[in-house]
C-alpha positions in Angstrom: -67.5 -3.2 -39.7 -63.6 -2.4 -41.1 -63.2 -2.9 -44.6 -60.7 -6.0 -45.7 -58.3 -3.2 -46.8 -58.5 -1.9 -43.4 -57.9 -5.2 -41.8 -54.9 -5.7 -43.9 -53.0 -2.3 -43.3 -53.3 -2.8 -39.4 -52.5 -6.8 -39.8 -49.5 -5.4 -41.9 -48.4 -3.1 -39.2 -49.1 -5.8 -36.5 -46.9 -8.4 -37.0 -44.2 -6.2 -38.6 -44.1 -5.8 -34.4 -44.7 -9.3 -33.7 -41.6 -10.3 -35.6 -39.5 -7.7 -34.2 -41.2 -8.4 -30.9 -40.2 -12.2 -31.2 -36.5 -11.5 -32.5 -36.1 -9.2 -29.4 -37.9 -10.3 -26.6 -35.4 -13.0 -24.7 -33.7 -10.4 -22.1 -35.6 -7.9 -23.0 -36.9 -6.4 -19.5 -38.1 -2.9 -19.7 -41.1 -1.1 -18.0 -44.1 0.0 -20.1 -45.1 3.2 -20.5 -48.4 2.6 -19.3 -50.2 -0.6 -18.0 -53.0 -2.5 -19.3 -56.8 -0.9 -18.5 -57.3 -4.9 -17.9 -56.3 -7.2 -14.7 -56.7 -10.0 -15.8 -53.5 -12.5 -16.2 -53.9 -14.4 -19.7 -51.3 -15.4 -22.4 -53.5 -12.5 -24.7 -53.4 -9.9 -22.1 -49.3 -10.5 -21.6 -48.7 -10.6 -25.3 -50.4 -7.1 -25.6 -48.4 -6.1 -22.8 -45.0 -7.4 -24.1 -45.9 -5.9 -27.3 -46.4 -2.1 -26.1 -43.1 -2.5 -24.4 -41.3 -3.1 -27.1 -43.6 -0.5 -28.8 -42.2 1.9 -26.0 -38.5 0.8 -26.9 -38.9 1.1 -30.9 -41.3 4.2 -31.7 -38.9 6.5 -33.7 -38.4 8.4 -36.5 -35.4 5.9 -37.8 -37.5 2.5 -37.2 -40.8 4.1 -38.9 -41.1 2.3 -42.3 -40.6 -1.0 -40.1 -44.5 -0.9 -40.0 -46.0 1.9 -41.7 -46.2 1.7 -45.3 -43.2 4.0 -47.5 -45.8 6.3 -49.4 -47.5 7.0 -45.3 -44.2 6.9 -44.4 -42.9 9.9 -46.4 -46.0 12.2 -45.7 -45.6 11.5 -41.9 -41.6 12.6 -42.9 -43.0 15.9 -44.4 -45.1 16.4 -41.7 -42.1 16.3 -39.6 -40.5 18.7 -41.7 -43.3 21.2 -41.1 -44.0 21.0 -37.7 -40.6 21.4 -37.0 -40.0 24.4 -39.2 -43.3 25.8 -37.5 -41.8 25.2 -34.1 -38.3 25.6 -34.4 -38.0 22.9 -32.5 -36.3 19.1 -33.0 -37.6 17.6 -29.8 -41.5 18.6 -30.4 -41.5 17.3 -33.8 -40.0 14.3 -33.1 -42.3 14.3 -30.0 -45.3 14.7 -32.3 -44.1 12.0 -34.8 -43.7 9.2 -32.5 -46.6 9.8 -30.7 -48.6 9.6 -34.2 -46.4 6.4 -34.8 -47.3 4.8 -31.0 -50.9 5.6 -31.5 -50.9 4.2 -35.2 -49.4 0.6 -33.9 -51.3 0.5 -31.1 -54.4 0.9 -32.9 -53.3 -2.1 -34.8 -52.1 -4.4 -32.4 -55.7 -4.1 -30.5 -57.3 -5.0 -34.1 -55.2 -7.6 -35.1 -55.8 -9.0 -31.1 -59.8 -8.5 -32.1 -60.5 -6.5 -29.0 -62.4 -4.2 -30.5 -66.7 -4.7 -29.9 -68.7 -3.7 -32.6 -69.6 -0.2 -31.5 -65.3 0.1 -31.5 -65.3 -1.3 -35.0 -68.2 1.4 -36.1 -66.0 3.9 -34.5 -63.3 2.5 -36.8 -65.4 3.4 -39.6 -66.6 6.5 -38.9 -62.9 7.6 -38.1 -61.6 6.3 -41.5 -64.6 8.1 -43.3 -63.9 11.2 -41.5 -60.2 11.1 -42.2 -60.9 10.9 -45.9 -62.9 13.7 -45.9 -59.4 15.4 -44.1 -57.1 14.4 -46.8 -59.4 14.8 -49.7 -60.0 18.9 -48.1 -56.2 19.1 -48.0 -55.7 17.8 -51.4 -58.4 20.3 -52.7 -57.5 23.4 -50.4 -53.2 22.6 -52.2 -54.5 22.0 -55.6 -58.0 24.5 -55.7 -57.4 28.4 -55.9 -59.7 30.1 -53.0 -61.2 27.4 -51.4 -58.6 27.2 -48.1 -60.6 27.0 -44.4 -58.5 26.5 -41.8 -61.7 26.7 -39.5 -63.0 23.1 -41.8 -59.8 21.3 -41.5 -59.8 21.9 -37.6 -63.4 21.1 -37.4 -62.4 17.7 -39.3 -59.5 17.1 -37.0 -61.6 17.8 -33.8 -64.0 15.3 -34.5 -61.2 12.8 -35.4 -60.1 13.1 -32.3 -63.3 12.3 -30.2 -63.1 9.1 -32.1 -59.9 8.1 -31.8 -60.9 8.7 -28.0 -64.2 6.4 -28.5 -61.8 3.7 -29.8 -59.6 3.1 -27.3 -61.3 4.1 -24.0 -61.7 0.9 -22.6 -58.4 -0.2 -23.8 -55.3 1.7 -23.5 -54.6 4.2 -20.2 -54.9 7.5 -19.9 -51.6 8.3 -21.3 -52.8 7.6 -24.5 -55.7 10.0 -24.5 -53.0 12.8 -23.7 -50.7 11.5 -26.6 -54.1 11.6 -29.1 -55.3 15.4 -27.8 -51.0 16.3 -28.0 -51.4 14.6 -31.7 -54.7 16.3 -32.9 -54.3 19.8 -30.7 -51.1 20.3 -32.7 -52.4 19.0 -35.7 -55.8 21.6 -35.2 -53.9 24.6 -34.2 -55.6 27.6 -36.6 -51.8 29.2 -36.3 -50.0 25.9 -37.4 -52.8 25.5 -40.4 -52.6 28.7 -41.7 -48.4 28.5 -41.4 -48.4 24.9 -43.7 -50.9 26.8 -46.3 -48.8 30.2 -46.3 -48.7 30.7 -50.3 -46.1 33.0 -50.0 -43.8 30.4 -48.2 -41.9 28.4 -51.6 -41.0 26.0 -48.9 -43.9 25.4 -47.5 -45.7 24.8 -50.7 -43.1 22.4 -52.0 -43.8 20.6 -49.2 -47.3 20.2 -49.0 -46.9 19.3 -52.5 -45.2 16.0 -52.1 -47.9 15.4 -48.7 -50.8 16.1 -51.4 -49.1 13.8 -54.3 -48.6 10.6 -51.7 -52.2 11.4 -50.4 -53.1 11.2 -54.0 -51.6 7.8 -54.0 -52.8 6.5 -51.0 -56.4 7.5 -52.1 -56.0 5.5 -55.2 -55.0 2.7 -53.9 -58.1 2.7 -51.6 -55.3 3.0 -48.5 -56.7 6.3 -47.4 
């Protein structure tokens, strides 16, 4: 089952949406970006839906610490930095930033609805275990002379993906399992890895610096 901690961070991020949600929604008539996996009509099933469209209308890089916490906030921000320094491109990191931001709220509007079974929730689990193990290899390959493996922290992020996948599949549409393989192809690519952990780069190194220090945070706080 999630851990209390767990529950709280995606409760947080929840009804930071709610309350936007209910300041914004008289008028507000625009089309989702995908429809429920679900038929059924219900006052739950049109909340959710309601909800991802003003997800859809409020996913950005300006509105991000609206619901994510600031220390997660500034290593997504970093992130951003490096993926678009690796790509020389504005749209693809802002591309890859809100669909990391969509995919993060979703997640938490599901759990805060409960809709998550138990074989979901030990999905949960094994996902947050795994992406400890991801942050904890970052920290170490930043801080540990000789011990980077770009094929380990692509292995990590592959099988975070398949269960991000296993999480959602009966619940969001397909175009949320192309916005997870965009999020964690990107994230996986051996070039991009290798790029972000160039020890020659002064840049790059700052960076990942500050991304290690907030992971370092995050850790302690038992948020990561």
């Amino acid at each position: 089952m999630a851990s209390k901690k767990d529950h709280k961070l995606l409760t947080t991020a929840s009804n930071s949406i709610s309350q936007q949600f209910t300041n914004t929604l008289e008028g507000f008539m625009i089309e989702s970006d995908e429809e429920e996996t679900t038929v059924n009509t219900s006052a739950q099933s049109l909340g959710l839906r309601a909800q991802k469209k003003l997800l859809g209308k409020i996913s950005s890089k300006s509105v991000a610490k609206v619901f994510i916490d600031e220390t997660s906030s500034r290593v997504l921000d970093n992130l951003h930095k490096l993926t678009r320094a690796y790509s020389d491109s504005k749209k693809e990191s802002d591309k890859l930033l809100k669909s990391i931001i969509k995919t993060i709220v979703k997640l938490g509007i599901l759990y805060k609805n409960d809709l998550f079974n138990e074989y979901e929730l030990k999905y949960m689990d094994d996902f947050r275990n795994r992406f400890h193990s991801l942050a904890k290899a970052v920290v170490t390959f930043y801080e540990v002379d000789f011990t980077y493996d770009r094929v380990f922290l692509a292995r990590m992020c592959k099988e975070c993906q398949d269960l991000v996948h296993k999480i959602i599949s009966t619940h969001l549409s397909q175009k949320s399992h192309i916005r997870i393989d965009y999020i964690f192809n990107t994230l996986s690519n051996l070039q991009f890895i290798d790029y972000v952990f160039n020890s020659n780069s002064t840049l790059n190194r700052a960076i990942v610096k500050d991304i290690v220090q907030d992971m370092n945070r995050l850790m302690d706080s038992g948020l990561l």
